[in-house]
Backbone as XML, in Angstrom:
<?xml version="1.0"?>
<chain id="A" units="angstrom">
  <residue number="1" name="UNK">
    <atom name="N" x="-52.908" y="-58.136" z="-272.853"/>
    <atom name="CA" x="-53.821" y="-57.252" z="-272.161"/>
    <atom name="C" x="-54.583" y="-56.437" z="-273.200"/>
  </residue>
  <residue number="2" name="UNK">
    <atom name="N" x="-55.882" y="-56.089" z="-273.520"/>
    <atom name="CA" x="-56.571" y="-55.595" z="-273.936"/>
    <atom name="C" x="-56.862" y="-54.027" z="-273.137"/>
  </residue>
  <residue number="3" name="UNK">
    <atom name="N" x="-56.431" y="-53.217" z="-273.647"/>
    <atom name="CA" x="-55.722" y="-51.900" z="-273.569"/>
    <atom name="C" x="-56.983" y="-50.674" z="-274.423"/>
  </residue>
  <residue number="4" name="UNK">
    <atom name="N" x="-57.328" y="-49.933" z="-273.594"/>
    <atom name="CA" x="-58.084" y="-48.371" z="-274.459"/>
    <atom name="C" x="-57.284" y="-47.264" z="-273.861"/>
  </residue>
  <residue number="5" name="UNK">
    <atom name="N" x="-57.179" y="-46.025" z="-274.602"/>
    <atom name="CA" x="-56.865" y="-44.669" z="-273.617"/>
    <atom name="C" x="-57.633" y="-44.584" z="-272.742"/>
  </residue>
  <residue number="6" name="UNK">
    <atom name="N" x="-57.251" y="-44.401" z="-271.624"/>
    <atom name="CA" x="-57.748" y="-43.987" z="-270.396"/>
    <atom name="C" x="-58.528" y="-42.566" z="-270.577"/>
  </residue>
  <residue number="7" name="UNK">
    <atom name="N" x="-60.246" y="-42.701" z="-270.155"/>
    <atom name="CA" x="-61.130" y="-41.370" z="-270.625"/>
    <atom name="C" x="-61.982" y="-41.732" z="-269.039"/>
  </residue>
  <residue number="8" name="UNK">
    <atom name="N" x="-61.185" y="-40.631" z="-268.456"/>
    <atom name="CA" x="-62.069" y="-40.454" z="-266.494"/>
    <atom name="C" x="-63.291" y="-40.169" z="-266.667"/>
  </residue>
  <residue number="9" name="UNK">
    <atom name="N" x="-64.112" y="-39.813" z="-267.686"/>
    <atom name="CA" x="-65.205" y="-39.556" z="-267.774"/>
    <atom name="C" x="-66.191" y="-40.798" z="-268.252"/>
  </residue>
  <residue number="10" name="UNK">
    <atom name="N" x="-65.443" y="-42.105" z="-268.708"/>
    <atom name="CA" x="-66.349" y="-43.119" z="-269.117"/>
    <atom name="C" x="-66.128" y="-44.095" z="-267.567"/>
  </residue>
  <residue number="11" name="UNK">
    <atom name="N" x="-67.096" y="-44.950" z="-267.333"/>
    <atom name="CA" x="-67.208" y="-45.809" z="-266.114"/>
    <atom name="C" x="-66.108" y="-47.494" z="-266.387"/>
  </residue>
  <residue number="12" name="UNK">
    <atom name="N" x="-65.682" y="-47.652" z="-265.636"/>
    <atom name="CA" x="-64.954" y="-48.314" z="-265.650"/>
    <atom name="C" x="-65.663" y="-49.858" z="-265.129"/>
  </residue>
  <residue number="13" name="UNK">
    <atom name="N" x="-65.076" y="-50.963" z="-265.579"/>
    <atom name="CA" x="-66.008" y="-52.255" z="-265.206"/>
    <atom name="C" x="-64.844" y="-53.048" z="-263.814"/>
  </residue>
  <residue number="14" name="UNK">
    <atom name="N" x="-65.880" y="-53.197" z="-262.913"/>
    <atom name="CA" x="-65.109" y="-54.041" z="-261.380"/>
    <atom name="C" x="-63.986" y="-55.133" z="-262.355"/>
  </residue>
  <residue number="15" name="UNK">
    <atom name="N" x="-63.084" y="-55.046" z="-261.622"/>
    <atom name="CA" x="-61.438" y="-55.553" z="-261.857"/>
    <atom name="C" x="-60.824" y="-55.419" z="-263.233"/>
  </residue>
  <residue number="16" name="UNK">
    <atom name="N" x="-61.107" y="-54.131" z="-264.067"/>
    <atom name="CA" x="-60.273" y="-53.281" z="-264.850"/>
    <atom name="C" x="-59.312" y="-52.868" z="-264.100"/>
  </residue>
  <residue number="17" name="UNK">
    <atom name="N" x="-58.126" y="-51.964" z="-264.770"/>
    <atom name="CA" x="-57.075" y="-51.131" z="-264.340"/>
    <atom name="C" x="-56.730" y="-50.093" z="-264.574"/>
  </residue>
  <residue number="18" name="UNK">
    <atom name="N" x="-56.359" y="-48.832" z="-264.557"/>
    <atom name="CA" x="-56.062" y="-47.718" z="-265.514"/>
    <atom name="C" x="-55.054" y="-47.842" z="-264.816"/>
  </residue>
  <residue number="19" name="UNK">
    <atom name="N" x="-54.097" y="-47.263" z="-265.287"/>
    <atom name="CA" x="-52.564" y="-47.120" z="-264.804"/>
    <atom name="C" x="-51.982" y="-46.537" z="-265.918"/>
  </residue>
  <residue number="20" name="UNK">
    <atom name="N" x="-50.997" y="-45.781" z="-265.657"/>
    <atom name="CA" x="-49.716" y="-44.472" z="-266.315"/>
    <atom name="C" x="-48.717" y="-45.623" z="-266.122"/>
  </residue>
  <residue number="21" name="UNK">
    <atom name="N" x="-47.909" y="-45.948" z="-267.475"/>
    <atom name="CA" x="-46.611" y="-46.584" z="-266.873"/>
    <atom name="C" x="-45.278" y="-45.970" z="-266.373"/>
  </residue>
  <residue number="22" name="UNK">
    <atom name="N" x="-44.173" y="-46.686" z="-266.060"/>
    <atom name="CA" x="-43.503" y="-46.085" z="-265.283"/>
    <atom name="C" x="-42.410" y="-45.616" z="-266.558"/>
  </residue>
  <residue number="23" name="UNK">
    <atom name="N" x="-42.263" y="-44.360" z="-265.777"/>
    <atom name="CA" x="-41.279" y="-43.532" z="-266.948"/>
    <atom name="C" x="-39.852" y="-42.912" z="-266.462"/>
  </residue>
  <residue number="24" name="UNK">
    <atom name="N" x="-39.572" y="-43.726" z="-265.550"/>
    <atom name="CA" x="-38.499" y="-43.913" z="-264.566"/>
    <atom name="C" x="-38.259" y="-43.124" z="-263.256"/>
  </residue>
  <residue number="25" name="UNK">
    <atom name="N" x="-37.275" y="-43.137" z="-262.766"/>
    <atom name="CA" x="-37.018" y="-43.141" z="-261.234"/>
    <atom name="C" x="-37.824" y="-42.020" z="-260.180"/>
  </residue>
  <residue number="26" name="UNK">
    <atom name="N" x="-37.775" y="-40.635" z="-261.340"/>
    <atom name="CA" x="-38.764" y="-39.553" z="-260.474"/>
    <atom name="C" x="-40.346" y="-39.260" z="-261.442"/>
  </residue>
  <residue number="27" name="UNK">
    <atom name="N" x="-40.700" y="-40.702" z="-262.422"/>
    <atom name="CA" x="-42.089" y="-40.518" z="-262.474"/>
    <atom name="C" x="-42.153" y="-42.345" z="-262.728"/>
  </residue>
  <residue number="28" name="UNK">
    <atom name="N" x="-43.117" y="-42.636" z="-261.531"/>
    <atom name="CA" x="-42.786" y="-44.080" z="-261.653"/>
    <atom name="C" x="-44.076" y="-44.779" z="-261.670"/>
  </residue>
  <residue number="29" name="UNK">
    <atom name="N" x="-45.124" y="-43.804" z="-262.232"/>
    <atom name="CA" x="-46.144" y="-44.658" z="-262.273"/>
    <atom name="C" x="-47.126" y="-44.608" z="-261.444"/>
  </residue>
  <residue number="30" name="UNK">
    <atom name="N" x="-48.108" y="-45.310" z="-261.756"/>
    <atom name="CA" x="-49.410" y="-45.677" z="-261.504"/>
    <atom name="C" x="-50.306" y="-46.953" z="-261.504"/>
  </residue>
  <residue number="31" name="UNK">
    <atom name="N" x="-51.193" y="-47.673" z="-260.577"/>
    <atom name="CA" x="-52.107" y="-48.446" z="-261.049"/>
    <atom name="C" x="-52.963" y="-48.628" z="-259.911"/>
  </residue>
  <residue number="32" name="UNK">
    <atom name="N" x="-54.264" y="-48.343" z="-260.397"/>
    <atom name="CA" x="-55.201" y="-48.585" z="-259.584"/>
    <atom name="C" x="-56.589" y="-49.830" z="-260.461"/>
  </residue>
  <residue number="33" name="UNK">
    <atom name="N" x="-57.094" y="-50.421" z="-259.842"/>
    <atom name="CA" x="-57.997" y="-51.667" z="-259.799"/>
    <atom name="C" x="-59.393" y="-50.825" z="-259.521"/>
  </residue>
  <residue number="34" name="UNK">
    <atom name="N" x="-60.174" y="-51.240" z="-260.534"/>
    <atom name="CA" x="-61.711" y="-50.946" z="-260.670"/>
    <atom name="C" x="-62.780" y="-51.778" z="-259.610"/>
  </residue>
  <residue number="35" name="UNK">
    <atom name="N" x="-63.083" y="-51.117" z="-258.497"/>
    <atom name="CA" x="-63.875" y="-52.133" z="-257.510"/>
    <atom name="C" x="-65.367" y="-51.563" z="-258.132"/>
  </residue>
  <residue number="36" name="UNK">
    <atom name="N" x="-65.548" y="-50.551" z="-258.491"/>
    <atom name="CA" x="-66.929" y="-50.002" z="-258.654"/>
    <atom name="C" x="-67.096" y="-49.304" z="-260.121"/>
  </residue>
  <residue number="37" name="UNK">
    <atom name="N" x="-67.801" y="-48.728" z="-260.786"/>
    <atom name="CA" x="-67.860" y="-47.905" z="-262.152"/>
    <atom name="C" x="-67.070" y="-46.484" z="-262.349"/>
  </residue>
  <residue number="38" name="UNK">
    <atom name="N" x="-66.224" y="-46.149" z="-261.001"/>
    <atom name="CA" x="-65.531" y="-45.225" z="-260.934"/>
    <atom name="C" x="-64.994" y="-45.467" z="-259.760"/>
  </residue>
  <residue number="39" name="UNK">
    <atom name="N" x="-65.230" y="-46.251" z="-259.218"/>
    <atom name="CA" x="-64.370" y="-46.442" z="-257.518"/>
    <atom name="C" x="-63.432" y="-47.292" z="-258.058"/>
  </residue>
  <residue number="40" name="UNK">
    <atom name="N" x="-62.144" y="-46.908" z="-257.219"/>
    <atom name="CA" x="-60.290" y="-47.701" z="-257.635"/>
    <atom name="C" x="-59.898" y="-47.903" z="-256.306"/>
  </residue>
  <residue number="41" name="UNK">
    <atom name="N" x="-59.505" y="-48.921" z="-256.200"/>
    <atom name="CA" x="-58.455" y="-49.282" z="-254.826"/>
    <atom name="C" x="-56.621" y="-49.124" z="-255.128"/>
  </residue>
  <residue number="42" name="UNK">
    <atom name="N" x="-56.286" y="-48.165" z="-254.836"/>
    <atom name="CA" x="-54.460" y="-48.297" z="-255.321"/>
    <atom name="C" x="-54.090" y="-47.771" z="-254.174"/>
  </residue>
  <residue number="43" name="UNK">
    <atom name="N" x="-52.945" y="-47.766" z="-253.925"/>
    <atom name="CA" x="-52.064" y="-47.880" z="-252.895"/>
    <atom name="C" x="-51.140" y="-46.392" z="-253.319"/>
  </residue>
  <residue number="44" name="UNK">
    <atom name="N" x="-51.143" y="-45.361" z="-252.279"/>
    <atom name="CA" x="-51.201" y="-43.463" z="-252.660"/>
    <atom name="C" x="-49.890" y="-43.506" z="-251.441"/>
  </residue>
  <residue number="45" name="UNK">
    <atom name="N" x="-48.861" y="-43.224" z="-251.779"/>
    <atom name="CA" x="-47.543" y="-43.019" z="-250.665"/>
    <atom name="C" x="-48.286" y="-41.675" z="-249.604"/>
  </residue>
  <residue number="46" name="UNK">
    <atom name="N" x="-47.578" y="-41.854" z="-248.511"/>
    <atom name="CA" x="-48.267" y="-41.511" z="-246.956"/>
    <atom name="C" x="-49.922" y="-41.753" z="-246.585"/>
  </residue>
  <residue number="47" name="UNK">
    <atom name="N" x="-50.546" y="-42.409" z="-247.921"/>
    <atom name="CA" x="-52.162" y="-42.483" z="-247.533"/>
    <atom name="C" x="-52.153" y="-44.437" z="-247.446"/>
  </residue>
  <residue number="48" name="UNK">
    <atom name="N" x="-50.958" y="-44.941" z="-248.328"/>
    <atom name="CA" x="-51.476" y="-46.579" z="-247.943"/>
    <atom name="C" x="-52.427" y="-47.094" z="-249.358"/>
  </residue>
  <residue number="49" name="UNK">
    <atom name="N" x="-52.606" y="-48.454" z="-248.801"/>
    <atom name="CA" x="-53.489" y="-48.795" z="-249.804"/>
    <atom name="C" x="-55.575" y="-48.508" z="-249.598"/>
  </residue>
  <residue number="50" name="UNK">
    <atom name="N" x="-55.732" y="-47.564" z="-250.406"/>
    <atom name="CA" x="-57.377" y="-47.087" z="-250.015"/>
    <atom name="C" x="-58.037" y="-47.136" z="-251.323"/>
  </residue>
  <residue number="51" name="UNK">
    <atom name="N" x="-59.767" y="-47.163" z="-250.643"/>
    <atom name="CA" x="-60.690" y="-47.075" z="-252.097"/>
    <atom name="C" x="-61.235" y="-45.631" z="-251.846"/>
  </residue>
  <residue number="52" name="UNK">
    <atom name="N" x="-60.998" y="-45.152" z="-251.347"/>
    <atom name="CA" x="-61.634" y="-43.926" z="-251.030"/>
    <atom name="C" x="-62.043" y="-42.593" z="-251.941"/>
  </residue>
  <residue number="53" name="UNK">
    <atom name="N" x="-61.336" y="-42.876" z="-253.288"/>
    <atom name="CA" x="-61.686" y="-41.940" z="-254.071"/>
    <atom name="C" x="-61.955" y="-42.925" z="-255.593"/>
  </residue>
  <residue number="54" name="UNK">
    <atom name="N" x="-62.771" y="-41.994" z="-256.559"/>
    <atom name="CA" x="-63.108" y="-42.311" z="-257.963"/>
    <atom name="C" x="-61.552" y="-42.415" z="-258.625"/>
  </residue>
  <residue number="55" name="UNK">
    <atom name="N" x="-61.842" y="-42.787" z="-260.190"/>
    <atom name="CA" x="-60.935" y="-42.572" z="-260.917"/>
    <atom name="C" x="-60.574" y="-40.971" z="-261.517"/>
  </residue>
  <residue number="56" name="UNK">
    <atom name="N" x="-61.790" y="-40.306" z="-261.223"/>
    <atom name="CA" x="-61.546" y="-39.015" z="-261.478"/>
    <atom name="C" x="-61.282" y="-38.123" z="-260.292"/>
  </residue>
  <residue number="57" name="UNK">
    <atom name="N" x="-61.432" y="-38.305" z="-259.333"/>
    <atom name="CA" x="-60.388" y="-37.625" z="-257.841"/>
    <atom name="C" x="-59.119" y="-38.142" z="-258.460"/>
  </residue>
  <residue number="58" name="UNK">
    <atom name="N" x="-58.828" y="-38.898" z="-258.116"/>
    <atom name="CA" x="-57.721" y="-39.243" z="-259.043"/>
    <atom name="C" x="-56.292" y="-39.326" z="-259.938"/>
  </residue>
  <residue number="59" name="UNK">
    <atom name="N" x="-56.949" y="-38.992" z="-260.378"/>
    <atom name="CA" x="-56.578" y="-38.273" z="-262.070"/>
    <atom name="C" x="-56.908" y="-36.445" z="-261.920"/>
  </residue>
  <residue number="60" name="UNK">
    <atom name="N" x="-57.444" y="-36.218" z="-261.373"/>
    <atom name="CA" x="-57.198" y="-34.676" z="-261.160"/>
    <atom name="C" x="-56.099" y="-33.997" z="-259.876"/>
  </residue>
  <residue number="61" name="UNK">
    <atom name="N" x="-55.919" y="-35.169" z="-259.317"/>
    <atom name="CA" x="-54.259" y="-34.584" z="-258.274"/>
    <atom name="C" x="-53.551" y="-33.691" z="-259.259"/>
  </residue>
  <residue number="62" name="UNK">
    <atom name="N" x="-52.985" y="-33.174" z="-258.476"/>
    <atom name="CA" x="-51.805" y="-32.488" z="-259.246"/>
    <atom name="C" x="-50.591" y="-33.484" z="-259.439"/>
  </residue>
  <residue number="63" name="UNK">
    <atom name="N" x="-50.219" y="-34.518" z="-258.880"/>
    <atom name="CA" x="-48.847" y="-35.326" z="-259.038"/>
    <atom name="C" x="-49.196" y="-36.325" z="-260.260"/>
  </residue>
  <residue number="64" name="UNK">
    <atom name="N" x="-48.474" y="-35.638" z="-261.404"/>
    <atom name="CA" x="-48.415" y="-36.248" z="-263.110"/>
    <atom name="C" x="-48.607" y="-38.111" z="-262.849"/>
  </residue>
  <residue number="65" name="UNK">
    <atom name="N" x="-47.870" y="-38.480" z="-261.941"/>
    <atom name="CA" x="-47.855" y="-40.081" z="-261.698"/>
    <atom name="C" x="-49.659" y="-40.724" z="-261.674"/>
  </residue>
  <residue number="66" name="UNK">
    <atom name="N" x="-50.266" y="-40.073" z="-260.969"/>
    <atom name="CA" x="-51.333" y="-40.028" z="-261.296"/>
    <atom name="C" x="-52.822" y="-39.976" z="-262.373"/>
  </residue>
  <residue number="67" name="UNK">
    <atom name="N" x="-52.007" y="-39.018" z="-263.780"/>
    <atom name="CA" x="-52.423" y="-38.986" z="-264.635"/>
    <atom name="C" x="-52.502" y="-40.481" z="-265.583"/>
  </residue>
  <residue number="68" name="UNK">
    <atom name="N" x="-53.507" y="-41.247" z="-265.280"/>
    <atom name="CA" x="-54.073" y="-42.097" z="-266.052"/>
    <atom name="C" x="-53.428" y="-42.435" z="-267.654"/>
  </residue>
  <residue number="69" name="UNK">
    <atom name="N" x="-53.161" y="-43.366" z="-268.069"/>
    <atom name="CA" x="-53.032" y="-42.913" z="-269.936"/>
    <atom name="C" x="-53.667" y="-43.970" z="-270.287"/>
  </residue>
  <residue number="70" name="UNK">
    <atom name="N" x="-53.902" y="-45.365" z="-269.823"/>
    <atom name="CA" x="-54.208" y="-46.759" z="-270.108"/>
    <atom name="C" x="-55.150" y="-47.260" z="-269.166"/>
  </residue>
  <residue number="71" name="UNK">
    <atom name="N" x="-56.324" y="-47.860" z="-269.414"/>
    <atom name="CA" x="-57.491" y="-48.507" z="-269.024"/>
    <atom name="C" x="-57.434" y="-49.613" z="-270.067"/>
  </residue>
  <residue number="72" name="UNK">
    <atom name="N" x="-57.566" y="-50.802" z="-269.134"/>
    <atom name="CA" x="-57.666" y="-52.496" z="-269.511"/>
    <atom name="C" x="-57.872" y="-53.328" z="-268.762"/>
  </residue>
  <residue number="73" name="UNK">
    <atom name="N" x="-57.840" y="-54.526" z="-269.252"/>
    <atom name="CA" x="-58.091" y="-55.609" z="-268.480"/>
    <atom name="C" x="-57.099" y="-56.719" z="-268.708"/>
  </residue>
  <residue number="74" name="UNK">
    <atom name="N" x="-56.567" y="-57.612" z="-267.534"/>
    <atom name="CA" x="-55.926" y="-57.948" z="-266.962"/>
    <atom name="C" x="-56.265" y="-59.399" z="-267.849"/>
  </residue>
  <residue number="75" name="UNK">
    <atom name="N" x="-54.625" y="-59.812" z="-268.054"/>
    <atom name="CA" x="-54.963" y="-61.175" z="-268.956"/>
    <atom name="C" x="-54.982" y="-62.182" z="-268.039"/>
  </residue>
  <residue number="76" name="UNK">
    <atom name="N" x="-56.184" y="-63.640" z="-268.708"/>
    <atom name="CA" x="-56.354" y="-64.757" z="-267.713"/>
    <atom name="C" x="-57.193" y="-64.305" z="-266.505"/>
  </residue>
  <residue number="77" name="UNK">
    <atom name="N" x="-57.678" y="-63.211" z="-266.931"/>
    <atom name="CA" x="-58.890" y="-62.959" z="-265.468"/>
    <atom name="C" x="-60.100" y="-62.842" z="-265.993"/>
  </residue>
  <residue number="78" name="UNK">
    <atom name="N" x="-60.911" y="-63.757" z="-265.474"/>
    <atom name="CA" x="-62.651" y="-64.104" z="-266.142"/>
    <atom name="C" x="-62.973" y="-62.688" z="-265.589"/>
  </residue>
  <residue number="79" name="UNK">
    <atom name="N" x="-64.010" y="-61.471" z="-266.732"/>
    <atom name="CA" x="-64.659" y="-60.281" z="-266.411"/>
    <atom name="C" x="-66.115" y="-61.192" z="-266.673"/>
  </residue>
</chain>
């Protein structure tokens, strides 16, 4: 996987990823999928899987799992 720090302020390219990895049982992570230059589709516990917010709604929640660290792209997938 071809990997940068995750920066909410640069635009992201349709089927990138940013995602926080999991750092065990009570912080377990993150990953959301680039549909737009800041629009993410991930799946948010009691909200489901939605596109409804940017990568920077985001990443500004207050729940750390959220906080972004890694933006890349997904190996064996034509960009």
């Amino acid at each position: 996987m071809r990997t940068l720090n995750f920066e909410p302020s640069s635009p992201g390219e349709v089927g990138a990823v940013a995602f926080r990895p999991y750092h065990g049982p009570q912080d377990d992570g993150s990953l959301a999928l680039y549909v737009g230059a800041h629009q993410v589709i991930m799946s948010i516990p009691g909200e489901g899987v939605t596109d409804q917010y940017t990568d920077q709604q985001i990443y500004a929640r207050p729940e750390q799992r959220y906080r972004f660290t890694v933006y890349g792209f997904l190996p064996r997938v034509i960009y």
